[in-house]
The first five atom37 places (N, CA, C, CB, O) and aatype in JSON, in Angstrom:
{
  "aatype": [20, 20, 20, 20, 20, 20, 20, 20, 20, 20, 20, 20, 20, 20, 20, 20, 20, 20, 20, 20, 20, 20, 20, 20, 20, 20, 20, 20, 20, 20, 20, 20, 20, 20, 20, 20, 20, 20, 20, 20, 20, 20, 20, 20, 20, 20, 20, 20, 20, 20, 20, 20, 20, 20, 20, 20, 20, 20, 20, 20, 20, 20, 20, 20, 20, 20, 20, 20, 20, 20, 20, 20, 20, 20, 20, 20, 20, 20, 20, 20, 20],
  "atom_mask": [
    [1, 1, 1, 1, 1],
    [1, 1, 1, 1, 1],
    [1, 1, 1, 1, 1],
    [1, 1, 1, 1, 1],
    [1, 1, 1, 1, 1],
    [1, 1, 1, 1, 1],
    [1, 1, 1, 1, 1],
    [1, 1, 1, 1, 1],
    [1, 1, 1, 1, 1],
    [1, 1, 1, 1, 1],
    [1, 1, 1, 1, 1],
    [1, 1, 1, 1, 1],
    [1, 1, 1, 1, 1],
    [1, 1, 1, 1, 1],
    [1, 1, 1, 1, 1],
    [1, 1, 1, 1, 1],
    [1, 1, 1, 1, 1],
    [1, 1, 1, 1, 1],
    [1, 1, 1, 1, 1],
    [1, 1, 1, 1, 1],
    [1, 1, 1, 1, 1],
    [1, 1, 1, 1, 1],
    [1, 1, 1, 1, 1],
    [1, 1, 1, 1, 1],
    [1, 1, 1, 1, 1],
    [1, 1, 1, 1, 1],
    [1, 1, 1, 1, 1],
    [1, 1, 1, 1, 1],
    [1, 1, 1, 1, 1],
    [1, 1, 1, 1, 1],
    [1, 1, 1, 1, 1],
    [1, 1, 1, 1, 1],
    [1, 1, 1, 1, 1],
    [1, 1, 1, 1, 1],
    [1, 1, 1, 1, 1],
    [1, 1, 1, 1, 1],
    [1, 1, 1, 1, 1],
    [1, 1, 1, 1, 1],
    [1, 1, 1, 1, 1],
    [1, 1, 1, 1, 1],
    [1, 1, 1, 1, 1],
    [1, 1, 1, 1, 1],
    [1, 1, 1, 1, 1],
    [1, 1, 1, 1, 1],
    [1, 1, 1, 1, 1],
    [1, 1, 1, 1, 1],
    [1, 1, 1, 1, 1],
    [1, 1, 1, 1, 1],
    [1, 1, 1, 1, 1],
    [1, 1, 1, 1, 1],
    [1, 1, 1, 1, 1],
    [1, 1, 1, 1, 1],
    [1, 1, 1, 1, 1],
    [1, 1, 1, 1, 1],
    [1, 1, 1, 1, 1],
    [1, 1, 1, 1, 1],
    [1, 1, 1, 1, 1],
    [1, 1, 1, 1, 1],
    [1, 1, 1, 1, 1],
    [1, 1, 1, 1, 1],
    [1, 1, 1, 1, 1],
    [1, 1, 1, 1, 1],
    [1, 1, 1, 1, 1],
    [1, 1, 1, 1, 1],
    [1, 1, 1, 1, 1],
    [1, 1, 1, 1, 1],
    [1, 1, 1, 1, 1],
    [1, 1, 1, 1, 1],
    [1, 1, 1, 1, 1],
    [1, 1, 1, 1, 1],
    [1, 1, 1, 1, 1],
    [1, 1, 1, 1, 1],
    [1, 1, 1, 1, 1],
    [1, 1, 1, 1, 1],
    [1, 1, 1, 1, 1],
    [1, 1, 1, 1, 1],
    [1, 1, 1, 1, 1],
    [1, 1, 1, 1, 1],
    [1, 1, 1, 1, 1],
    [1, 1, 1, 1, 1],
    [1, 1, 1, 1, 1]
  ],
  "atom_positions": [
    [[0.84, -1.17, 0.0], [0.0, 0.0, 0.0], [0.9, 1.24, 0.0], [-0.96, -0.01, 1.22], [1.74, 1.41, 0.88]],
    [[0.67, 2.24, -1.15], [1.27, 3.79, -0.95], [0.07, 4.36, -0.11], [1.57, 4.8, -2.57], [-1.12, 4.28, -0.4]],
    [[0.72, 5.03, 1.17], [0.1, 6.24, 2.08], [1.04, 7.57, 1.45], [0.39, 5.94, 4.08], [2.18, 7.56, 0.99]],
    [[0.21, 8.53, 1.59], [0.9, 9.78, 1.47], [0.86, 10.22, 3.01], [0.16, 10.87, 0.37], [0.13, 9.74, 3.88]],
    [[1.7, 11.12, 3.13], [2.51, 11.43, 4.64], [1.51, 11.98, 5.45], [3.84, 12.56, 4.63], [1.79, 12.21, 6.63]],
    [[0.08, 12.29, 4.88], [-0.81, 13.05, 5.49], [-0.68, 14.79, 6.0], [-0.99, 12.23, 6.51], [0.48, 14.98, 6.39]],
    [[-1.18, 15.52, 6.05], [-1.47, 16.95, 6.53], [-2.34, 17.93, 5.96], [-0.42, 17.58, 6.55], [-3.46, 17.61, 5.55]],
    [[-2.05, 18.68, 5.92], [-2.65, 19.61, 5.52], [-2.35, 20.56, 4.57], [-2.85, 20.03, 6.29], [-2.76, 21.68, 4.85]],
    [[-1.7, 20.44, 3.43], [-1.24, 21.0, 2.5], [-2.48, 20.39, 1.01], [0.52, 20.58, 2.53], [-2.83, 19.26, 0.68]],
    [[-2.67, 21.14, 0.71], [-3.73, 21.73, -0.6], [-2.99, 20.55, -1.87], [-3.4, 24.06, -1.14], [-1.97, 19.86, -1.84]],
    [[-3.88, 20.71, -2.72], [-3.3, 19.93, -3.65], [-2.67, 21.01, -4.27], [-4.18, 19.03, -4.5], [-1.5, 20.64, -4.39]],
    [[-2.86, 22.84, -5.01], [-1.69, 22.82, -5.36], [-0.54, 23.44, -4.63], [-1.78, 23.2, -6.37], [0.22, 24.31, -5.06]],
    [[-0.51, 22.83, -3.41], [0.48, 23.06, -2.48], [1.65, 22.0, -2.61], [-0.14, 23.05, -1.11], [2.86, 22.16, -2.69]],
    [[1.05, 21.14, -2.59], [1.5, 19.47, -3.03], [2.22, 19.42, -4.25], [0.2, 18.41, -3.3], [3.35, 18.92, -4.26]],
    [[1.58, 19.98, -5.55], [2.03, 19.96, -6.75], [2.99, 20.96, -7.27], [1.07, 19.95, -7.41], [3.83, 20.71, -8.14]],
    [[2.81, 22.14, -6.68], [3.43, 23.75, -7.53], [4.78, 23.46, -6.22], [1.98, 25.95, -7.35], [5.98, 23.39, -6.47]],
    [[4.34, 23.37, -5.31], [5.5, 24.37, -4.08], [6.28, 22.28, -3.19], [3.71, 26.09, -2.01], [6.86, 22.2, -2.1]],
    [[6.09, 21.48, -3.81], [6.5, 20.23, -3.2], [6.05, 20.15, -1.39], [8.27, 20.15, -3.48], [6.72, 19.6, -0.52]],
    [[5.1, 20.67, -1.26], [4.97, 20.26, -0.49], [3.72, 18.8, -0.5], [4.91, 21.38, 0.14], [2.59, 18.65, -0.96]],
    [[4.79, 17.81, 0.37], [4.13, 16.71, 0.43], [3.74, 16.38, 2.14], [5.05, 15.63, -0.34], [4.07, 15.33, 2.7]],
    [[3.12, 17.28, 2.68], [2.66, 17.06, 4.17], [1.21, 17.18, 3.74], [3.23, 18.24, 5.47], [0.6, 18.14, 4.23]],
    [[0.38, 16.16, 2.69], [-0.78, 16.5, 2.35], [-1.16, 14.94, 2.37], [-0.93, 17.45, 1.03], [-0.4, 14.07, 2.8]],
    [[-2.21, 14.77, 1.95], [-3.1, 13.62, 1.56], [-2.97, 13.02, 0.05], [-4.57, 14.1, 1.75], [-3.8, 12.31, -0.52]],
    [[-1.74, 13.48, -0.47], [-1.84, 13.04, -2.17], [-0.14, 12.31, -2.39], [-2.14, 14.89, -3.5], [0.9, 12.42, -1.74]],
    [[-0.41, 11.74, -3.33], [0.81, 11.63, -4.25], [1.24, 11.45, -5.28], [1.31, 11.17, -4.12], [0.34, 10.93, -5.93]],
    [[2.02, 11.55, -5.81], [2.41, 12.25, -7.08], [2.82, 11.07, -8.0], [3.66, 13.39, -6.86], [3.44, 10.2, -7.4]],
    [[2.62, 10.84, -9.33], [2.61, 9.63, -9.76], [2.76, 10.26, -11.69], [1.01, 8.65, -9.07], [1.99, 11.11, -12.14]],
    [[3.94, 9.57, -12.6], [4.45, 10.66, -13.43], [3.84, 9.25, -14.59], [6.48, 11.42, -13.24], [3.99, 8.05, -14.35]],
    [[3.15, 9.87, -15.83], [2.88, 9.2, -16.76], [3.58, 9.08, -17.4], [2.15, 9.36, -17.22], [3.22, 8.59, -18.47]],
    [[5.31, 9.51, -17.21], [6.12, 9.38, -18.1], [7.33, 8.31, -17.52], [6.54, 10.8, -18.49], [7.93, 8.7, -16.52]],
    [[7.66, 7.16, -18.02], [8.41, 6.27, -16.76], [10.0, 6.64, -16.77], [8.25, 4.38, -17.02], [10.66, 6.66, -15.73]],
    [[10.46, 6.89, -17.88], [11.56, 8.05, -18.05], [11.56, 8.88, -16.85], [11.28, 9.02, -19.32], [12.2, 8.59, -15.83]],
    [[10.79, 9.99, -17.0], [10.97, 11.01, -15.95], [10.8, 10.57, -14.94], [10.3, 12.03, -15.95], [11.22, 11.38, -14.11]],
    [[10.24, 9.33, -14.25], [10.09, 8.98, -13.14], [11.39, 8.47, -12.67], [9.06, 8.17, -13.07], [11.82, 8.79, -11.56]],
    [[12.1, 7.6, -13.56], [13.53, 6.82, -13.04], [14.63, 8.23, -12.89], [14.25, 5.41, -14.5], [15.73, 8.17, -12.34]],
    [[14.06, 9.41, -13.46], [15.18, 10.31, -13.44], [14.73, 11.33, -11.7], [15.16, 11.41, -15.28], [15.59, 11.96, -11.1]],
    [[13.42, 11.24, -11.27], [13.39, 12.03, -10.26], [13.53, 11.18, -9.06], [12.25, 12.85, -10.29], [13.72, 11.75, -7.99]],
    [[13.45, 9.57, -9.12], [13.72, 8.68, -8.19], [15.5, 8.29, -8.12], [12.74, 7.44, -8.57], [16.09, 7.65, -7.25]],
    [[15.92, 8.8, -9.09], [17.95, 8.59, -8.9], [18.28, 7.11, -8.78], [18.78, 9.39, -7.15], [17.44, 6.22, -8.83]],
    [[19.54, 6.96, -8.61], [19.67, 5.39, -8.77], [19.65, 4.5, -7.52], [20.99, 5.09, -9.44], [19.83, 3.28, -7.47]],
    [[19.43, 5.24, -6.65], [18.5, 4.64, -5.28], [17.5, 4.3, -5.07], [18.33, 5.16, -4.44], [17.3, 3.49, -4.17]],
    [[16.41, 4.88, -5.9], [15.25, 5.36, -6.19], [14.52, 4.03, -6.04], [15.16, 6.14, -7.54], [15.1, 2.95, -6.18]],
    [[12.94, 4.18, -5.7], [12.31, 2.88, -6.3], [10.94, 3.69, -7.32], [11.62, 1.61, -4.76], [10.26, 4.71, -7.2]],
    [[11.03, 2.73, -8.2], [9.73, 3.07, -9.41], [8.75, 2.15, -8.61], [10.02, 2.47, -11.41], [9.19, 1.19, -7.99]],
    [[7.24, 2.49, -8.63], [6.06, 2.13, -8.54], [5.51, 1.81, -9.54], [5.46, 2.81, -8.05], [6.09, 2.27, -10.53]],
    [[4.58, 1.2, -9.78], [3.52, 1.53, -10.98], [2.31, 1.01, -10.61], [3.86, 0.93, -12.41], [2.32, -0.06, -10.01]],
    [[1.16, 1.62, -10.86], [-0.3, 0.97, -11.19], [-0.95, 1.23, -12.48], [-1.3, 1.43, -10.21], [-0.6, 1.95, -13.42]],
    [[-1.91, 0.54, -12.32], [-3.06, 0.75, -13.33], [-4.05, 2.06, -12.86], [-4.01, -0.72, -13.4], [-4.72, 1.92, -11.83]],
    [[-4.1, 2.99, -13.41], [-4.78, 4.12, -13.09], [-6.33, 3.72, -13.52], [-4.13, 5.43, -13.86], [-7.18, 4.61, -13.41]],
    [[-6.68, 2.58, -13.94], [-8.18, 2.22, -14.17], [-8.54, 1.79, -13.15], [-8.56, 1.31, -15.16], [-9.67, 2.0, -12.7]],
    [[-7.33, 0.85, -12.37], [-8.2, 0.16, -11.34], [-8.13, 0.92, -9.9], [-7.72, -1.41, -11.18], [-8.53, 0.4, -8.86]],
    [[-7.55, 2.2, -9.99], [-7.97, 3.09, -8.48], [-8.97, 3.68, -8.58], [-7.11, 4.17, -7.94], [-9.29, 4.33, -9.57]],
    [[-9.86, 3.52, -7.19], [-11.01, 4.01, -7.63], [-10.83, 5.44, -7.24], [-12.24, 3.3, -7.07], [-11.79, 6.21, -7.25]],
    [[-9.33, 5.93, -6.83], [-9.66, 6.7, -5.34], [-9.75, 8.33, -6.75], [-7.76, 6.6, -3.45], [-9.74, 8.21, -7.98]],
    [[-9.81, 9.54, -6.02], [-9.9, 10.9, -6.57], [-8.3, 11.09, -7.12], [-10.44, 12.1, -5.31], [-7.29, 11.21, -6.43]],
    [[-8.43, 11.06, -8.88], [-7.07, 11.63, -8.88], [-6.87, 12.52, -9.79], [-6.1, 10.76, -9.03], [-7.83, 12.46, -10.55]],
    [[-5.97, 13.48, -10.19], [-6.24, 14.92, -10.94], [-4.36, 14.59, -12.17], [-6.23, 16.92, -9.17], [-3.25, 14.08, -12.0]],
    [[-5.02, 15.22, -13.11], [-3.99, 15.16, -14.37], [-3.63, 16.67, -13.96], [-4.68, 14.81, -16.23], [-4.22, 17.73, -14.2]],
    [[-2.33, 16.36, -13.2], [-1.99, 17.63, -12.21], [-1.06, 18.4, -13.35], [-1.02, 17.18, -10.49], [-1.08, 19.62, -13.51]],
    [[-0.34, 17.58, -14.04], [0.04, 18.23, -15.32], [-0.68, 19.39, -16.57], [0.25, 17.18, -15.89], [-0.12, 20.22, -17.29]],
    [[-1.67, 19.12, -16.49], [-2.4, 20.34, -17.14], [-2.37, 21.62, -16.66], [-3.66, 20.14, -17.22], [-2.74, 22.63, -17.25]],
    [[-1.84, 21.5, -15.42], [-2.11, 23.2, -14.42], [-0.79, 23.26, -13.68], [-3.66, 23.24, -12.94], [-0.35, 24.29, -13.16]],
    [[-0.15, 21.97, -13.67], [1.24, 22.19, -12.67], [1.75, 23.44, -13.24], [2.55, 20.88, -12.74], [1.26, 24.02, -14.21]],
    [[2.95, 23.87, -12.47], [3.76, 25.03, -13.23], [5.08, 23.89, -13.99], [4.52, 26.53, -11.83], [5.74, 24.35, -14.93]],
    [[5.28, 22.84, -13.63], [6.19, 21.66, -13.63], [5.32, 20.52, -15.14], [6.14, 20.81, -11.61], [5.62, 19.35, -15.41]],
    [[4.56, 21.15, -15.64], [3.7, 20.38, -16.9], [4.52, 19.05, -17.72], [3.37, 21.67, -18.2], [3.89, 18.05, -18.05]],
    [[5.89, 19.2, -17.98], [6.75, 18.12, -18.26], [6.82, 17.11, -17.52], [7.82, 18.43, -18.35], [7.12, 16.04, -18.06]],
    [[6.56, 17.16, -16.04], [6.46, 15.68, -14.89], [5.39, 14.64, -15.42], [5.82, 16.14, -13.09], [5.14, 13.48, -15.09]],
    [[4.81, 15.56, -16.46], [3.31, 14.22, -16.45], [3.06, 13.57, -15.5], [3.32, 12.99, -17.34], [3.18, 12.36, -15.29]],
    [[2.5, 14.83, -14.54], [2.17, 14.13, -13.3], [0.61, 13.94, -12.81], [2.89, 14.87, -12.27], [-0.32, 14.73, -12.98]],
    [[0.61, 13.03, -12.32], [-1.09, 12.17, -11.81], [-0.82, 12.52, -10.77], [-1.59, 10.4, -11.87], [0.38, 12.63, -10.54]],
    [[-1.83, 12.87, -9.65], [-1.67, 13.18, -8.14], [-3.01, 12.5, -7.68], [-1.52, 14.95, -7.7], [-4.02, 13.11, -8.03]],
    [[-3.16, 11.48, -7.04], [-4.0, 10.93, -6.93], [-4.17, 10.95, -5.19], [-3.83, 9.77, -7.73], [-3.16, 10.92, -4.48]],
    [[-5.58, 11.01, -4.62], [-5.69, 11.47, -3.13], [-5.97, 10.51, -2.58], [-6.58, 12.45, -2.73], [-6.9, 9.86, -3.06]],
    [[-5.14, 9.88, -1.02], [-5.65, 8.95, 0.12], [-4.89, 7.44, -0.73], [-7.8, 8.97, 0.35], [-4.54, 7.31, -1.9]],
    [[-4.84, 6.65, 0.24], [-3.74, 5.97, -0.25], [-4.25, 4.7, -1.36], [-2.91, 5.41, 1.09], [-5.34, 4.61, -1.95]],
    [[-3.23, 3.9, -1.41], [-3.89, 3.64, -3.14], [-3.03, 2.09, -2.79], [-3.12, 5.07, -5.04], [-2.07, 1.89, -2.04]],
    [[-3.75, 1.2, -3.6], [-3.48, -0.15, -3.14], [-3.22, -0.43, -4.84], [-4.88, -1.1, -2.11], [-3.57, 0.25, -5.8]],
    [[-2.26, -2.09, -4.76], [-2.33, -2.64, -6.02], [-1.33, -2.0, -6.15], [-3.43, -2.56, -6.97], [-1.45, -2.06, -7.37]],
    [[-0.1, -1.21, -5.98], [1.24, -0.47, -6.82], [1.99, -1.94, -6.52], [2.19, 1.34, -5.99], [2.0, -2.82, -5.66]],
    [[2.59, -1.63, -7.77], [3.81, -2.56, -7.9], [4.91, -2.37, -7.94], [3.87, -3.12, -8.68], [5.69, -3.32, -8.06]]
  ]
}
């Protein structure tokens, strides 16, 4: 199971300014850019974005960061691999 760290930070608090003391997390449709912001320590995730049911936003259309192709999906999310 991914939990996000929980708090109180806004989604685009979460997305524009990194803050991750919120209820979301950040999840990149591009797997490239993902192995490059996870480094070679890093671990990659992946799911099927069909089978979460939970609330999630194509945060890339409005990020200021639009190249992350990023999914931000809210409350924690089961099934990652």
């Amino acid at each position: 199971m991914v939990k996000p760290w929980g708090g109180d930070a806004t989604l685009v608090e979460h997305v524009n300014f990194n803050n991750t003391k919120s209820e979301y997390t950040s999840w990149s449709l591009d797997i490239g850019r993902a192995r490059r912001f996870a480094g070679p320590e890093g671990t990659i995730l992946t799911v099927d974005l069909a089978d979460i049911p939970n609330q999630r936003f194509n945060s890339y259309e409005w990020s200021a960061f639009p190249r992350e192709m990023e999914v931000t999906i809210q409350g924690p999310i089961l099934g990652a691999r």
